[in-house]
C-alpha positions in Angstrom: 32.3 18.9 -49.5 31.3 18.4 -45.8 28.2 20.0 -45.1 28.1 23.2 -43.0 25.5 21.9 -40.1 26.3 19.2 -37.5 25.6 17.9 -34.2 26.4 14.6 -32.2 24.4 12.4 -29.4 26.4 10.9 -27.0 24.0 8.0 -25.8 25.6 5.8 -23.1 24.3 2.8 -21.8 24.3 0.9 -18.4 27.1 -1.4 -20.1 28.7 -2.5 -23.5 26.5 -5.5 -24.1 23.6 -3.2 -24.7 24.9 -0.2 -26.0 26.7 -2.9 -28.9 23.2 -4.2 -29.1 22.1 -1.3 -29.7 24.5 -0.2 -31.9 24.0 -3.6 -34.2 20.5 -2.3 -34.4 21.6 1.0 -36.0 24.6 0.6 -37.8 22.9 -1.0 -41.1 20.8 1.9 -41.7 24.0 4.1 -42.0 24.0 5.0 -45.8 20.3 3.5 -45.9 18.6 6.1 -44.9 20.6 9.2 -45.3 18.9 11.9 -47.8 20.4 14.1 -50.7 20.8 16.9 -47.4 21.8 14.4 -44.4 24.4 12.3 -43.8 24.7 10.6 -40.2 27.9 8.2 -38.6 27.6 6.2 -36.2 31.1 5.2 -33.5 30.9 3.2 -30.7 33.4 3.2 -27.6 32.3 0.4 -24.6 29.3 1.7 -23.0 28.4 4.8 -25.2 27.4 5.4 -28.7 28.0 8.5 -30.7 25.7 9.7 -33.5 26.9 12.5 -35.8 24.3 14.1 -38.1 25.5 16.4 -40.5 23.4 18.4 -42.9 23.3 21.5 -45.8 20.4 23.1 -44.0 19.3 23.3 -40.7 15.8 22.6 -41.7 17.7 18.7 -42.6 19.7 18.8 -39.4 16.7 18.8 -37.4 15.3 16.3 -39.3 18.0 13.8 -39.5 18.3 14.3 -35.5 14.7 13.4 -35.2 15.0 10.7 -37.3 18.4 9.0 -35.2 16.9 9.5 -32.3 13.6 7.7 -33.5 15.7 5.1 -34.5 17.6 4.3 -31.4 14.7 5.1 -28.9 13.1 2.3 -31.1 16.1 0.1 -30.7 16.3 0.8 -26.8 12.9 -0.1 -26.3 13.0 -3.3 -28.7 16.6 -4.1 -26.5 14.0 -4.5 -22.8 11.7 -7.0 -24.1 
């Protein structure tokens, strides 16, 4: 059953070197990390990367949002050193 809350991030980047970088940093904690609530995809066209949270509550939703966007914050500033 596909769970009743969702939202996507559309993060795009100054080119597709980084936002594949990027995306390489992310993509193994698909599945990894996701809870008994959340699940979260993870799609990548050139430049810009789209996360897709889904949840059964909102209470996960916001959760698994702030988690995402943790992790690629994390992995955009890891990306500039």
């Amino acid at each position: 059953m596909t769970p009743p809350h969702r939202t996507a991030f559309t993060l795009d980047y100054a080119d597709e070197e980084l936002a594949s970088h990027i995306e390489r940093s992310l993509r193994p904690e698909i599945g990894d990390i996701d809870g008994d609530r959340t699940t979260a995809e993870l799609a990548r066209e050139g430049a810009t990367l789209c996360v897709t949270v889904a949840a059964d509550d909102l209470v996960a939703l916001r959760a698994g949002c702030n988690t995402w966007l943790t992790l690629a914050s994390v992995a955009e500033a890891a990306s500039q050193h």
